[in-house]
Structure formats: structure tokens, C-alpha cells
C-alpha positions, 0 to 999 in steps of 0.5 A, spaced: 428 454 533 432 457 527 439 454 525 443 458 526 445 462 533 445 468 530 440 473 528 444 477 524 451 479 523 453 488 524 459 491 522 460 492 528 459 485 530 465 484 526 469 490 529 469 487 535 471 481 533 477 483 530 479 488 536 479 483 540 483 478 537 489 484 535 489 486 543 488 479 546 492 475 541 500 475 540 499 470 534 494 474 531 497 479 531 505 476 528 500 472 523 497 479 521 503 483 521 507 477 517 501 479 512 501 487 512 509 487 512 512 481 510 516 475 514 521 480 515 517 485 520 521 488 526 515 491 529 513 486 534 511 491 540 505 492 541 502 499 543 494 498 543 489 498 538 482 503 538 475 502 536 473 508 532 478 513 532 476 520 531 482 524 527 479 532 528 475 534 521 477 528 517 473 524 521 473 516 525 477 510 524 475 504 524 480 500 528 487 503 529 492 497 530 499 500 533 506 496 535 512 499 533 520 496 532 526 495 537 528 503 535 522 506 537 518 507 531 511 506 531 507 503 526 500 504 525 495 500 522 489 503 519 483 499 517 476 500 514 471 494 515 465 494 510 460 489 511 454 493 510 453 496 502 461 495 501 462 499 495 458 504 499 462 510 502 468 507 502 473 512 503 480 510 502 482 516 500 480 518 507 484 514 510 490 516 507 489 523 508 489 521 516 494 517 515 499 522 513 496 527 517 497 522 523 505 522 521 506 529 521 503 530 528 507 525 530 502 520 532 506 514 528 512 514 523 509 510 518 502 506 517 499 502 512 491 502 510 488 495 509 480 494 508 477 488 511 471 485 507 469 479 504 473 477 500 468 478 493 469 485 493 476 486 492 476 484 485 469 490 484 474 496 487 474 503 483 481 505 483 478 511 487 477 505 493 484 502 493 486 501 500 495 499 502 491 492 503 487 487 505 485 482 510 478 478 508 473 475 513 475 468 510 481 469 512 479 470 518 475 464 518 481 459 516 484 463 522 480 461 527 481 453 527 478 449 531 484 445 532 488 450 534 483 454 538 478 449 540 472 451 543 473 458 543 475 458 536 469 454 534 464 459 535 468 466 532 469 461 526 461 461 525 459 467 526 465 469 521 461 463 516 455 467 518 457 474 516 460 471 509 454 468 507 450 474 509 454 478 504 452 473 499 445 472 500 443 478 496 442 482 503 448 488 501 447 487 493 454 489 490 453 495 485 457 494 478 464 497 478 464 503 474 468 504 468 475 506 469 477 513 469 480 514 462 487 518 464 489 523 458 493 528 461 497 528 468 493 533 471 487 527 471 490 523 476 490 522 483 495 520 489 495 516 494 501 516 498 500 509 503 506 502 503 507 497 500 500 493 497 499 487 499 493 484 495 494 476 494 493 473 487 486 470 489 484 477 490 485 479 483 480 475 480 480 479 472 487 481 473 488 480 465 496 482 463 501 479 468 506 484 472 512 481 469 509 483 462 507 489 464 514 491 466 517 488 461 514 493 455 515 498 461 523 496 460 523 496 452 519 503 453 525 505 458 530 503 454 527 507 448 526 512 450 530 513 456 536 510 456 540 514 461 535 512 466 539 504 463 532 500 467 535 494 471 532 488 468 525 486 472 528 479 472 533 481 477 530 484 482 530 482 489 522 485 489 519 479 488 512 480 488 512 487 488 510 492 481 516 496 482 521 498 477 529 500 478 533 504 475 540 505 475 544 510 471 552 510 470 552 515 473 551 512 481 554 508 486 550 501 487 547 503 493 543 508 490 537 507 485 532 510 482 526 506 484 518 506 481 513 504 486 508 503 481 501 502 485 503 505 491 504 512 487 512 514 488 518 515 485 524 515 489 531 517 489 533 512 494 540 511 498 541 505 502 548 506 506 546 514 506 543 517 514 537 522 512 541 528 516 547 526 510 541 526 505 538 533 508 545 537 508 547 535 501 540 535 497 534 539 502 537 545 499 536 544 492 529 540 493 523 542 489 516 544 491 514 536 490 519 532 493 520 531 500 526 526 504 523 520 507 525 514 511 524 508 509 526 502 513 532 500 510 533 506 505 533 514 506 529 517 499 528 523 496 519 521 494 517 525 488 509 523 488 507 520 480 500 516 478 498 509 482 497 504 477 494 498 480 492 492 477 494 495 469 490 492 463 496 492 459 502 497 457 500 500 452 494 503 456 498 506 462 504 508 457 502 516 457 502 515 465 509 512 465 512 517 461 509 522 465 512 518 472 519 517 467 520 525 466 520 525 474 525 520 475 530 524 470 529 530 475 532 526 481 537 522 476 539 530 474 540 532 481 543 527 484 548 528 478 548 536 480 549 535 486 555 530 486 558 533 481 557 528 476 557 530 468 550 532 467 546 527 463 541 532 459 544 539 457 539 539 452 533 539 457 
């Protein structure tokens, strides 16, 4: 008789595993959306989760995880299990497609896409296969304690441990991460519109120039050769743990900024103490084709989409790309200035 209890591990296997735990558990459930959305997540609502979720021509989901806030905005999770061949197919682009699609059908106001894999093939992602975020198999297995959950949480903690080793015995072989794309002209990139990315330091195993170095050249750059835009210093910011960079012109009141989300791919002109209807009456008529307004939480944005760097090598190697989202964020600080009657910031062009 063989050791273990299990014959071997399907993907679906591991579905059904973590379908069970987010429609069954309310302690998964605040543990895992403490991890998507942070500690200060107000959608604790649960509204239901589906297996295999057919989106019209763009095809299926795996699981669909939903809850939604105190105000009745709905959240949706969608998440990619990659168990079998995971480099193979994935399609992250995909999901963000039916993410976007979901919002403007009105199915959910916001969503995040989140792969769950074993934990080695994080580090081997092509930028075409990043997703929002990451739950991986191993912290599934630290979940499932057996001193919280007995019995019970023994057995789901082996087949997890059963899934991981599989992985790495060589059965789904990890094909070589191709080279990264090499981006010279702005046209040569690719967006992919999603929240906030949440991928932690143990994910990130070959990340080489810390992001804090990262966004200090990106100031010394800023402040260079846009000077106007006056970059706040990334020391001071209150986005700890986040590739964002933050620009306040004289020109602006303290409650609006001009933010860079780096690796989620948006510029945005945000406004904190400023409704959406205020934000459409003032501005919706002098938008470009590429803007768009957007609630955010806690802010109300006008989102300019601009290339995703996610896990940069160094500065200098993104600098053509940054100079290209920098260009974008003159335009909203120009049209915040047009529109309040402020001086406008470049007569020149």
C-alpha cells in the first residue's frame, strides 16, 4: 500500500478546495481579503462564489469570489488556478478583459485578478502573465493548521502538501522565462487595467534594484525634467509597500494629486474631498478619448492608462517608458489648471 492517501492531485482538486473554504469559512474568508485588500477592507459581505464561470465570448473563470462594502458596492475576485503546466495558457490578460467587461455590465464596481499556483512560479512570470495578485498553495498549507481546525484541517493540509510536491517532482516541468520584452516606443507596450498589486517580498525572488531606489531616481528624473509636476518626496508618502509615486503642482489644492500607480498601469488625477457628479460636471466635458473618471475607494479619479512596470531591474532601463507616462501627467495637471482657472503651467507646449 502506498504512502500517501492520494493518487494524484487535478486542479480541479485544488478548486474545490478553495471553493469550499471561501463559501464555507468566514475566517478564510477575512484572512483572504485582509490579503487582497488590506487590513482596512470594508467588504465583508458575502454574496457567493462560482466554479467555472462562463463570460460570453471571453470564455470561463475559475472560481468567481464576490462580497461587497456596507454602501452596496460589489467586489469581485477573480482567480486563475494553475496546478497543471502553469506557465502553460495562462491568461492573465484574459481575466483582465472579463474584469472590465464585468464592470461595465454592471455585475461588480470593482475586481481584482489573483493567480493561485504553487509558489515557485511567481518569480518565472512573463510580464504578459502578471495578474493583481497572489495566493499560493503554501499559504494554503500554513492555513490549514491543525491546531486551529483539527482533524479536518489535517487532511486539506496533506492534500495541499501532496499538490506541492507534485509540482516539484518534475511531473509539470517549468518552461524557461523568456526574455523580457524590450520596449522602445510607447506603442510596444501593453496594459492591463487591475488594483492594487499585492505580490509579497517571498514572491519576488530575483527582484534586484529595491523600489525605493527605483523611485528615487524616478524623482531625481521628475524633478529634471519635469519640474512643474514638483514630485513629493517617496519617503513621505502614506503608500507604504506600493510602486506609487505622487505629484503635487503649486498649482493644487492638498486634496488633489496627480498619482502614478506604476505597476498597476494608471495615471491618475485623483480628488479626495471632490463627488464623481462634481468631477463629471466640471471636467467630463473637456476629457480626451484616453481619459475616463473612476471611483476609487476613498477618491474620485480622472485615469489616463500608461505601461505597467512591475518588478523593474533599474531606472534607467524603464526611464523611456516613465518619460512617456510623465507626458500624460502634464495633460491632467494642464487640465486641472484650464478648468480652475489657475496660470497654465506650459505656454509653450
Amino acid at each position: 500500500m502506498r504512502e500517501s492517501s492520494f493518487y494524484a492531485i487535478s486542479e480541479r482538486d485544488m478548486d474545490m478546495l478553495l471553493l469550499e473554504e471561501i463559501s464555507s469559512s468566514d475566517a478564510f474568508r477575512a484572512w483572504f481579503l485582509n490579503k487582497l485588500f488590506g487590513a482596512d477592507c470594508k467588504a465583508t459581505t458575502f454574496l457567493g462564489a462560482w466554479h467555472k464561470l462562463s463570460y460570453e465570448a471571453l470564455g470561463t473563470v475559475d472560481i468567481v469570489f464576490s462580497v461587497a462594502d456596507d454602501a452596496g458596492r460589489k467586489y469581485s475576485v477573480l482567480i486563475e488556478n494553475k496546478l497543471d503546466q502553469p506557465n502553460k495558457a495562462l491568461q492573465a490578460e484574459r481575466y483582465f478583459e472579463i474584469g472590465e467587461k464585468g464592470t461595465e455590465n454592471g455585475d461588480w464596481n470593482d475586481y481584482i485578478t489573483c493567480l493561485f499556483a504553487p509558489k515557485k512560479y511567481f518569480s518565472n512570470l512573463h510580464s504578459s502573465e502578471y495578474f493583481a495578485s497572489y495566493l499560493s498553495y503554501e499559504e494554503m498549507y500554513d492555513w490549514f493548521d491543525g491546531s486551529r481546525l483539527g482533524v479536518r484541517g489535517n487532511y486539506k493540509r496533506r492534500l495541499v502538501k501532496e499538490a506541492i510536491e507534485q509540482s516539484s517532482r518534475g511531473e509539470y516541468r517549468v518552461p524557461p522565462t523568456p526574455e523580457r520584452q524590450k520596449f522602445n516606443l510607447p506603442e510596444g507596450y501593453k496594459v492591463f487595467p487591475a488594483g492594487a498589486l499585492n505580490v509579497s517580498d517571498g514572491y519576488q525572488v530575483v527582484e534586484t534594484v529595491p523600489v525605493s531606489s527605483f523611485l528615487k531616481d524616478y524623482k531625481l528624473f521628475s524633478d529634471q525634467y519635469f519640474p512643474k509636476l514638483k514630485m513629493q518626496d517617496p519617503k513621505t508618502l502614506a503608500y507604504p509597500g506600493l510602486d506609487w509615486a505622487l505629484f503635487r503642482p503649486v498649482e493644487f489644492p492638498r486634496e488633489v494629486n496627480v498619482i502614478h500607480k506604476i505597476p498597476q498601469g494608471f495615471m491618475d488625477l485623483s480628488f479626495t474631498l471632490t463627488t464623481m457628479d462634481r468631477v463629471q460636471e466640471l471636467f467630463g466635458p473637456l476629457l480626451g478619448s484616453d481619459m475616463s473618471i473612476r471611483e476609487t475607494g476613498k477618491a474620485c479619479v480622472i485615469r489616463m492608462n500608461v505601461p505597467a512596470i512591475v518588478r523593474p531591474e533599474s531606472f534607467e532601463k524603464e526611464k523611456d517608458l516613465i518619460a512617456f507616462s510623465m507626458q500624460k501627467a502634464k495633460r491632467l495637471h494642464a487640465l486641472y489648471c484650464y478648468v480652475m482657472g489657475r496660470p497654465f503651467p506650459y505656454p509653450n507646449g
